[in-house]
N, C-alpha and C positions, 0 to 999 in steps of 0.2 A: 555053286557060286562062279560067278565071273573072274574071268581072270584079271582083270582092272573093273575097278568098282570104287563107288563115294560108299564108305556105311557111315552109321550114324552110333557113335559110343558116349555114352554118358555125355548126353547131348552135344558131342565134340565129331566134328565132319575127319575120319579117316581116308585117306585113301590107299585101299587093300592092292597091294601087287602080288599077284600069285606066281613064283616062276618055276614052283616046283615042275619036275618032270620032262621041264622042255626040253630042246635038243638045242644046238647050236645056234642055229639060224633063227628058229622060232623065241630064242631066248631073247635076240638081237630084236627082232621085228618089234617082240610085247615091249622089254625096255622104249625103243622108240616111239610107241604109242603113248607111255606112260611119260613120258617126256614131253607129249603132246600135253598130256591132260593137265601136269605138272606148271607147262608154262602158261596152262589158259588160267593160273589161278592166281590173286594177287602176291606181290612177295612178300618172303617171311610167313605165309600164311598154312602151308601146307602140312598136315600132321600124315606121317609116309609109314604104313604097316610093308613090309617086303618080307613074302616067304620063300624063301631060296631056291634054285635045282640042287642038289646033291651034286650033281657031277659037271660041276664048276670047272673049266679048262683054262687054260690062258688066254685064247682069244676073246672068251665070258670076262676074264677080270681085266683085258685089256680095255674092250667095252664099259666095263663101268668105273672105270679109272679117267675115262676119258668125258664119262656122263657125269662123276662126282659134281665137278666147277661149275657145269654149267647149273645142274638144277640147285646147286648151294644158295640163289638169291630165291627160291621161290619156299624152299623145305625150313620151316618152324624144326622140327623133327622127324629122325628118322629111327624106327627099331627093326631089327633084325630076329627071324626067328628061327627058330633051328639050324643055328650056322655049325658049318665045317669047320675045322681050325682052320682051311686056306680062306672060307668064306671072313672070318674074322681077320684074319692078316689083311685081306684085301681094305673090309668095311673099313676096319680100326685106324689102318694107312691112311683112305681118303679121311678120317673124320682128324686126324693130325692136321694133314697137309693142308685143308679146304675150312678146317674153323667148324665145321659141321655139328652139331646136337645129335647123339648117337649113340644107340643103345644094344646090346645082343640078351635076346630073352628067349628060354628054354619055351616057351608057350604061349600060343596068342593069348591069351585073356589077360596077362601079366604085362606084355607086350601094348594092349590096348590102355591098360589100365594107367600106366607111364605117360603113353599120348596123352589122353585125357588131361591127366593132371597139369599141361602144362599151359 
């Protein structure tokens, strides 16, 4: 699978971000992509699958502390899959501060199955 990708779940348009694995930089680039894709889509509309790196640094969460605000006008929802406890401090903080629709699910299919629904 792609690491940014549209699927199609119970006939509801996901958009999969995969960040496991990546490294620093690479993490920053996919986010920024994903940001791309994020804002080509109308607001409110975007149902946001994110499966994490494990090895989430400060500059990682400074990064998406800083991406929370802006893509809040475009993301319907967002669930989180196999989060760290830093990943959940992080997610849980922006979905406080930013108003965000947001979820942490032990697995994608439970994860999809949330989006859908909504």
């Amino acid at each position: 699978m792609a690491r940014l990708e549209f699927i199609t779940y119970s006939g509801h348009r996901i958009l999969r971000v995969n960040l496991s694995g990546l490294a620093t930089d690479d993490f920053v680039a996919e986010n920024e992509k994903a940001l791309r894709m994020i804002f080509a889509e109308p607001p409110g509309s975007v149902r946001l699958l994110t499966l994490p790196t494990k090895n989430l640094n400060e500059r990682m969460a400074f990064a998406l502390n800083r991406w929370a605000p802006r893509k809040a006008t475009h993301v319907l929802a967002e669930a989180l899959v196999g989060a760290t406890a830093f990943h959940k401090l992080v997610f849980l903080g922006n979905k406080a501060r930013h108003s965000l629709v947001r979820e942490v699910f032990e697995d994608e299919k439970a994860a999809k199955d949330w989006l859908a629904s909504l």
